[in-house]
N, C-alpha and C positions, 0 to 999 in steps of 0.2 A: 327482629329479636332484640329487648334492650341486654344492655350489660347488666342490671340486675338479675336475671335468669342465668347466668353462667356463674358454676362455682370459686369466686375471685375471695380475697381478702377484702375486709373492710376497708383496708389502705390506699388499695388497688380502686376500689370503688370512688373513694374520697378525690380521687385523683383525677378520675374521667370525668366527676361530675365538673370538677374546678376549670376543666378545660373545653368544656361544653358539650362530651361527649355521651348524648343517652342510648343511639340505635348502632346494633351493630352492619358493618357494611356485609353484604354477602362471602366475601373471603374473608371475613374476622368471623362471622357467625360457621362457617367451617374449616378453620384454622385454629381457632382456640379451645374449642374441647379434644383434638387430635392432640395438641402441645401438652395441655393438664394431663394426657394418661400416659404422658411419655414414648410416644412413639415417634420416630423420625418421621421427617414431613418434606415433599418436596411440592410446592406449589406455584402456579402460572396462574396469573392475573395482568390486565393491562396496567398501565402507571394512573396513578389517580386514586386507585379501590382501597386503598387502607391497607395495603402491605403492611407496614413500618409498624404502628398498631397490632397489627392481626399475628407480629410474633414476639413486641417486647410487651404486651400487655401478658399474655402467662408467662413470659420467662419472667419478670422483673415478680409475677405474685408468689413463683417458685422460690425462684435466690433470694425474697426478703425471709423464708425459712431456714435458711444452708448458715449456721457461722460461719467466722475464719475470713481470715483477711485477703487470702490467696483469690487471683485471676477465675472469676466462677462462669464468668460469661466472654463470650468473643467474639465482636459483628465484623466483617469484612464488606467493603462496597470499596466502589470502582472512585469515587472521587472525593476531593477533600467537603465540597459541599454538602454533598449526597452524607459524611460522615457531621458533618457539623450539625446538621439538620437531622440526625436519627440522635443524637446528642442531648439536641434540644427538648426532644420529644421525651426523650428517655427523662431527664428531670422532671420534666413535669408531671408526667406519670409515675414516678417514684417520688414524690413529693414528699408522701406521708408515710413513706417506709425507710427502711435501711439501707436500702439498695443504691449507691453513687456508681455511677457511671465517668470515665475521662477519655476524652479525642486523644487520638493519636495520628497525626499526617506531616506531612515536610511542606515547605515552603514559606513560611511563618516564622517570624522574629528568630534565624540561626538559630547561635549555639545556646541563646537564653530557652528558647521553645525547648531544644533539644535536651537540656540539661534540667528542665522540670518535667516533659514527659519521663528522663529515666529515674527522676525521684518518687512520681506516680507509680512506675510499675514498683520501685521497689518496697516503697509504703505499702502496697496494695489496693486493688478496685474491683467490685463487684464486677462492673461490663466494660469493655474498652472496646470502642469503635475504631476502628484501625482502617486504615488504605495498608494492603500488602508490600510494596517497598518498604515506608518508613518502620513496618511494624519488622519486618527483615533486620533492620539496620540496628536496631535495638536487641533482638532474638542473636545475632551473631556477636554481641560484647558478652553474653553468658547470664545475666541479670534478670532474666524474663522466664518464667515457671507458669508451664500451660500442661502440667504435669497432673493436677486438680480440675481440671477444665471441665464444667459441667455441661454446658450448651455452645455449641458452633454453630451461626446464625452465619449463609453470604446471603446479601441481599446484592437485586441485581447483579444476577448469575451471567448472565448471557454479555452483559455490556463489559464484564472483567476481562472475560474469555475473549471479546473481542477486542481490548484493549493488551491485551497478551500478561493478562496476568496467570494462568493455569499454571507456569513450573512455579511461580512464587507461592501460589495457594499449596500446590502439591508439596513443596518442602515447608511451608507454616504446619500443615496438617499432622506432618511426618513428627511434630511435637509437642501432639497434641494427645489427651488421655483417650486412650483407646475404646474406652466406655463411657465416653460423651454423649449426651442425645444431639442430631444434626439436623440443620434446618435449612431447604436451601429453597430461596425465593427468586423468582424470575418472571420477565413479562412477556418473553419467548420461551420456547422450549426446541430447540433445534437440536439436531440429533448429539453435538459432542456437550449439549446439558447433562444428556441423558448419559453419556458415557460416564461422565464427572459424576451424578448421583450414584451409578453404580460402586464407583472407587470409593465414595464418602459417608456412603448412607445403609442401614442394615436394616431389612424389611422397610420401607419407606411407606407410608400413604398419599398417595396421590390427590389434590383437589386443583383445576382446570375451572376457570373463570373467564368465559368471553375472550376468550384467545384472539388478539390481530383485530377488534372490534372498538370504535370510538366511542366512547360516552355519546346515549342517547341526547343529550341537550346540546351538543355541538352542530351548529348551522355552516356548514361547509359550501362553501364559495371559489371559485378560481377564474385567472385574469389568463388570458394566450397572448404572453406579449413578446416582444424581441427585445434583446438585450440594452439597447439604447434607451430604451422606455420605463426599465424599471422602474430608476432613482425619480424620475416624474412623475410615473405612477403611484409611486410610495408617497410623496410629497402630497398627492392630489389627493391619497385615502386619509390620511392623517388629518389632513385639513377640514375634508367633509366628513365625516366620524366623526360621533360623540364618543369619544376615545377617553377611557378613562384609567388602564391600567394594561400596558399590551408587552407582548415579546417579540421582537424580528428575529427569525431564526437565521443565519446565513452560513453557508457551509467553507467560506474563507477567513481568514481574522483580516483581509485585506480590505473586504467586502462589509465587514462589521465597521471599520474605522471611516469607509467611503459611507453608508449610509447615517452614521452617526453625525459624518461635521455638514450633510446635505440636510438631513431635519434640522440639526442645529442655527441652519442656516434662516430654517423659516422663523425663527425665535420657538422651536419646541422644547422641550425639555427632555433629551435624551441622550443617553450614556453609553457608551459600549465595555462590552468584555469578554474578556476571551482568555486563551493558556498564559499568553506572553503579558499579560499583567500581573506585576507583584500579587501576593497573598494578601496581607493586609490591606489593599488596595480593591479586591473582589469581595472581599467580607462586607467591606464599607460600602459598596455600590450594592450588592444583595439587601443588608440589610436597610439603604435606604430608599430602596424600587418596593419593597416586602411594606417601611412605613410611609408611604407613598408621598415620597419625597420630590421624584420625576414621574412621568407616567408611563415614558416609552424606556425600553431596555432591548438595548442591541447586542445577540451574544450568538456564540457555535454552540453547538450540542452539548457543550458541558453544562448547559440551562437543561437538558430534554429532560435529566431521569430524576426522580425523586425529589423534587425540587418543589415544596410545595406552597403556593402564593394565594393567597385569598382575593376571588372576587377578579378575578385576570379575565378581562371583558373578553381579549381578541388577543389572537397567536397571526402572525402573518410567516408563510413560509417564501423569504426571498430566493432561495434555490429550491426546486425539488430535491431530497434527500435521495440519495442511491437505492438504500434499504429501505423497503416499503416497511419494514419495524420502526425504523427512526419517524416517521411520519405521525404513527400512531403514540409515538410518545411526545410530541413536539406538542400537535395539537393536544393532547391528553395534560398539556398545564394551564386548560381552561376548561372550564364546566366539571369543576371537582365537586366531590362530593355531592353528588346531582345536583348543580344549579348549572346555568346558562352560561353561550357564550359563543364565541365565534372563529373559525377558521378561514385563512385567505391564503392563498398556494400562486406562485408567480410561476407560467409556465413557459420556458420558449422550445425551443425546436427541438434542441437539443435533450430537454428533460421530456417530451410528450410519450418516449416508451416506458417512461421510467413509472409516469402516473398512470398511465394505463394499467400498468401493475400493480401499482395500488388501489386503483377502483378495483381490479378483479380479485385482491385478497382482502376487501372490506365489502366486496358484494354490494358496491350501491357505486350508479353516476354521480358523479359531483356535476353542479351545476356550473356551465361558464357562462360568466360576463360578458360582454365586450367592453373594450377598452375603450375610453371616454373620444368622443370624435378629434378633442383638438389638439391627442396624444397619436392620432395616425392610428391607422386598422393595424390591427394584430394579424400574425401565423392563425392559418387556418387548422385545428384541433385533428392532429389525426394520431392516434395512438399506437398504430403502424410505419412511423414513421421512425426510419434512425438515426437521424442527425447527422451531420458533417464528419464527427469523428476523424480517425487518421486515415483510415482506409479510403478518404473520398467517397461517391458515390457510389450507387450499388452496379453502375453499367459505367466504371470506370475502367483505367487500362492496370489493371495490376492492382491488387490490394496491398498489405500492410508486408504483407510476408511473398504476395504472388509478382508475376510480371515476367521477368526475363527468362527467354525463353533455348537458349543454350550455355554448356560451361564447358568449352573446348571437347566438345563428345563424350564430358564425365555424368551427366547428369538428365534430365530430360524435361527442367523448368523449373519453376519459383514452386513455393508452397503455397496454400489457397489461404488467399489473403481476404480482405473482404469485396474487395472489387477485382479479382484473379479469379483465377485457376490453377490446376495442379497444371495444365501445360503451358502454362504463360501467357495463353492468348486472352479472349475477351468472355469474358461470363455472357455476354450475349452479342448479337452483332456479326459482322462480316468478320472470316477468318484472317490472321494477318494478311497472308498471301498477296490479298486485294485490296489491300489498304496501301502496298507500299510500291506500287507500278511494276511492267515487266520488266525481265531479267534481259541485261544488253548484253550482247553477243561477245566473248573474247579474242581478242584480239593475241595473233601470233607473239612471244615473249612477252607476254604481258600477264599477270597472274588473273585469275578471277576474281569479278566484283560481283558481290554480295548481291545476291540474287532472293525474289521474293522465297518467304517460309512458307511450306504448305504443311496443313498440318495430318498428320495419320499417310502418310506417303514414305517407302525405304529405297535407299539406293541400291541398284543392283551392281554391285563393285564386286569386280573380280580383279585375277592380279595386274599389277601396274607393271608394263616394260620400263625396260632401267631407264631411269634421268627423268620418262614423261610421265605426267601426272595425267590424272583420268578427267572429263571435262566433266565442267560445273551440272550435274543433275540438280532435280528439286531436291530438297534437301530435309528430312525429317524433323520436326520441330523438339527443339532441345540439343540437337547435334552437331557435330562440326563440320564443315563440307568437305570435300574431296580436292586434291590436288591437282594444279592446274599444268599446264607444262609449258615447263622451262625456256627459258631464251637459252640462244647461242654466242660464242665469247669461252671468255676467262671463266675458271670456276668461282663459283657464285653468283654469275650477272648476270642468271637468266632471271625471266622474272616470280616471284613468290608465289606458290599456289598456295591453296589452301589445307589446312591440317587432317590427317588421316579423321574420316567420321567415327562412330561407334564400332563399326563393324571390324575382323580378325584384320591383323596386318599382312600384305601381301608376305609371300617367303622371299621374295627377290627385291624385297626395298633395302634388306641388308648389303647387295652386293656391291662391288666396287662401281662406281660411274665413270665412263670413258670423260677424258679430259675435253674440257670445254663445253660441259653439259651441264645446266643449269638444275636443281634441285629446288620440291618444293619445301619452303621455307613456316607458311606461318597460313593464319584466314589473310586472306586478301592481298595488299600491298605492304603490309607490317614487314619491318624486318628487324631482323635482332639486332640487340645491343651486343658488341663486342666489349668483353670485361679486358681491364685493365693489366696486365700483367704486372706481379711486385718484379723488381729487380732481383735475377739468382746471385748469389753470390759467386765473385770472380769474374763477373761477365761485368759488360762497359753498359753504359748508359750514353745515349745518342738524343740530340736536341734534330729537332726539325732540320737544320746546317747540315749534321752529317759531322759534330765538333762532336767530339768524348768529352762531357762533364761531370764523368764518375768512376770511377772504378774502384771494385770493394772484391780485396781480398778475400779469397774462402776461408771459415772458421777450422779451426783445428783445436780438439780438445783435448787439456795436458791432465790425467792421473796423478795429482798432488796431495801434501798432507793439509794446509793453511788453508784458511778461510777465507785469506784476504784478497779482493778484488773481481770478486763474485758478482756479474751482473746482478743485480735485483728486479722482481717482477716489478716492482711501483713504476722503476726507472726504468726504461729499456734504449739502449745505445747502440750507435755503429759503430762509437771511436773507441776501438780495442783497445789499440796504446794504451787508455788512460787505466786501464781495470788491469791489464797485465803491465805491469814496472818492472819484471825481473823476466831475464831470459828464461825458456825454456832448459831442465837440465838445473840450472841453480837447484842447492839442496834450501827448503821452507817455501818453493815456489809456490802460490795457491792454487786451485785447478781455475782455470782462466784461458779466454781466449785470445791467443795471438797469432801474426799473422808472418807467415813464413818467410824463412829469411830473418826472424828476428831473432 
């Protein structure tokens, strides 16, 4: 369908032509008669299809009818780019009309930027592209009137939301004209979209384009390599490729700066960028990869959404992206606008469940390569497979959260980790038991040693005679063992048995024990720490000798009127004398402690 068949302004018209545009894309040709009859519109389309287009071509042939100076329109998106670039577009499609459009985002020349966007809003503008903090920062000085607001446009819904922008949308909204028409664009629709259109949108129309689906003209490719390989594998595509305009996608800024100074290295012509580059510094590198100034551009995901570059031969993905949606928007900055182009996805061990995910929500294989012989054979592809992760293997001892398998008889094991179980032992394999040798016999005063775990096995304990402990049974996994019994001697010196298991306490482990009867103590040989005793007051202090090198009077507290010489919490002292200076009985003594006899 051209844009002449849709009822636009002539202005509107003059506009598209000037920028080459005759056919409408499938979500402009059911996008734009929804908009002209004023109905709210929420629509899902992948990146690429002419979103940006398909909602300010009728808003902007709307507001070139609306007078008045006042805020008539208001885009939101998720980044300063994605705002520069609906910016741009918006000029040039309001060419021949009234309609001016002005950015709104942070990080750009300070307080000069900031000091001419707040003469913008208070001039007035037809559309203001806004990222939601800076448009915040503005909205809370009082100066900003969205009290007239005719149309509310977010585009790239999904990536704000994921970006945490929802309280800042939800309080932009809260002041905004409550009979605005609303328009909200995304290239997913997951379910808290759908909550968000509920809260912003009244009666909506729905149009669904090719949801999680790559532009047919994309030739998709993928390398199974190990992480050693990449930077050589990168270097060896770049080099055999007729490479004429491409993007490295990479999900670290660390990883962007590492692959950038290693092509730079071959004499390529390639830049990186990422968050942690100044503002004026990523406008300068866009716009000169856009006039194909270098060929290669090395950047994170703040390249994937809206970002639109003419003629961008090849996307290469140096990490698999987590979200099989990011995927589809990375490669989706090649083969726009139906022309051609090319996808390359670097795959190792660790990413192969990630893509398997993605083949099975784009419904088609991707082809793999093999890696060039004199880079060494790659991982073998298996899309079952889970990678190293934390948890270690899947038949390891203990996963993330699982493993140990007692907590002094409170508990009954680790949580199931990825290489555990809920009772500590081994997700597959011999049970501990027979992993860790028999249990050696005890020896008279001697406590019990830690004997194998068996597991689903209970002690049959009943009550303990006074002093002896019950001998070491198997022992229930998760639990504490049973008490061993005591040597003879002095009390204490028998030897440690081990600590009551789960089960009720005897009634007769309370009772007194005949002297000279050892008690059990702790699991095994452990034995307690004896705590230190502070000194009481009035009692002596003794050196190893058997010398007195202390003695502290007991405190006695006097009921006085003054305030003077009052310990304080900061300082705390033994030397009384100093904070009591007047006898006890003097009249203005303070309350104070001294030490009798004084």
């Amino acid at each position: 369908m051209k844009f002449t068949e849709f009822d636009l302004h002539d202005e509107i018209l003059l506009g598209l032509k000037d920028m080459g545009f005759e056919e409408a894309t499938p979500i402009q040709e059911q996008a734009i008669p929804v908009i002209l009859k004023g109905h709210d519109l929420i629509a899902c389309a992948q990146t690429g299809t002419g979103k940006t287009a398909a909602f300010l071509i009728p808003v902007i042939d709307i507001l070139d009818g609306i007078p008045g100076t006042h805020i008539k329109g208001l885009i939101l998106g998720p980044t300063r780019e994605l705002a520069m670039q609906i910016d741009e577009a918006c000029e040039g499609l309001a060419y021949h009309s009234f309609v001016r459009s002005f950015p709104v985002f942070g990080g750009n020349k300070g307080g000069d930027d900031f000091a001419r966007q707040k003469a913008a809003f208070q001039q007035g503008a037809d559309i203001v592209i806004a990222t939601p903090g800076r448009l915040l920062q503005h909205i809370s000085l009082g100066y900003v009137d969205l009290s007239k607001l005719e149309f509310l446009i977010l585009d790239e819904a999904d990536r704000m939301l994921d970006m945490g922008f929802i309280s800042d949308i939800r309080r932009i909204i809260s002041f905004c004209n409550e009979k605005r028409q609303s328009l909200l664009f995304s290239a997913t629709m997951p379910p808290k979209i759908r909550e968000l259109a509920q809260e912003i949108l009244y009666y909506p129309e729905e149009i669904s384009i090719s949801i999680s689906k790559p532009a047919a003209g994309i030739v998709q490719r993928a390398y199974c390599v190990y992480d050693d390989q990449k930077i050589k594998l990168m270097q060896h595509i770049m080099k055999e490729l007729e490479v004429e305009s491409v993007i490295i996608f990479a999900s670290r800024k660390t990883s962007v700066d590492k692959i950038t100074k290693a092509l730079q290295e071959l004499g390529l012509g390639a830049r990186g960028m990422h968050s942690d580059r100044d503002q004026s510094e990523r406008e300068e590198i866009v716009n000169a990869f856009k006039n194909k100034q270098f060929p290669i551009l090395v950047a994170t995901d703040i390249m994937s959404r809206g970002i639109d570059i003419d003629q961008l031969s090849h996307v290469v993905n140096y990490d698999v992206p987590g979200d099989p949606e990011d995927y589809v928007h990375r490669i989706g900055r090649t083969a726009r606008a139906d022309s051609t182009g090319e996808a390359i996805t670097f795959i190792n061990e660790d990413d192969m469940r990630n893509f398997g995910r993605i083949e099975a929500m784009i419904e088609m294989e991707i082809n793999k390569v093999p890696v060039p012989e004199h880079l060494g054979p790659g991982p073998e592809y298996n899309p079952r497979h889970r990678g190293s992760g934390r948890g270690g293997p899947r038949d390891g001892r203990g996963g993330r959260s699982g493993g140990g398998g007692f907590n002094k008889g409170r508990n009954k094991g680790g949580g199931q980790g990825r290489g555990g179980n809920q009772h500590g032992g081994e997700r597959q394999g011999e049970p501990r038991s027979e992993q860790r040798g028999e249990q050696r016999p005890m020896v008279e005063g001697e406590g019990p040693v830690q004997g194998p775990r068996q597991q689903k096995q209970h002690n049959n304990q009943g009550p303990r005679p006074q002093g002896q402990g019950n001998p070491q049974g198997p022992r229930q996994q998760g639990q504490g063992g049973q008490g061993g019994q005591g040597g003879q001697g002095g009390p204490r010196q028998g030897g440690p048995g081990g600590q009551q298991g789960g089960g009720p306490r005897p009634q007769n482990q309370n009772q007194p024990r005949p002297q000279g009867e050892g008690q059990g103590q702790g699991r095994g040989n452990k034995k307690k720490k004896k705590k230190k005793k502070k000194p009481v007051p009035g009692t002596e202090m003794v050196n190893s000798l058997g010398q007195v090198i202390e003695r502290q009077p007991p405190r006695v507290f006097l009921e006085t009127s003054d305030d003077v010489g009052l310990p304080t919490k900061k300082k705390k002292t033994n030397n009384f004398r100093k904070n009591a200076t007047k006898k006890a009985g003097d009249p203005g003594v303070s309350p104070a402690y001294i030490a009798p006899g004084e």
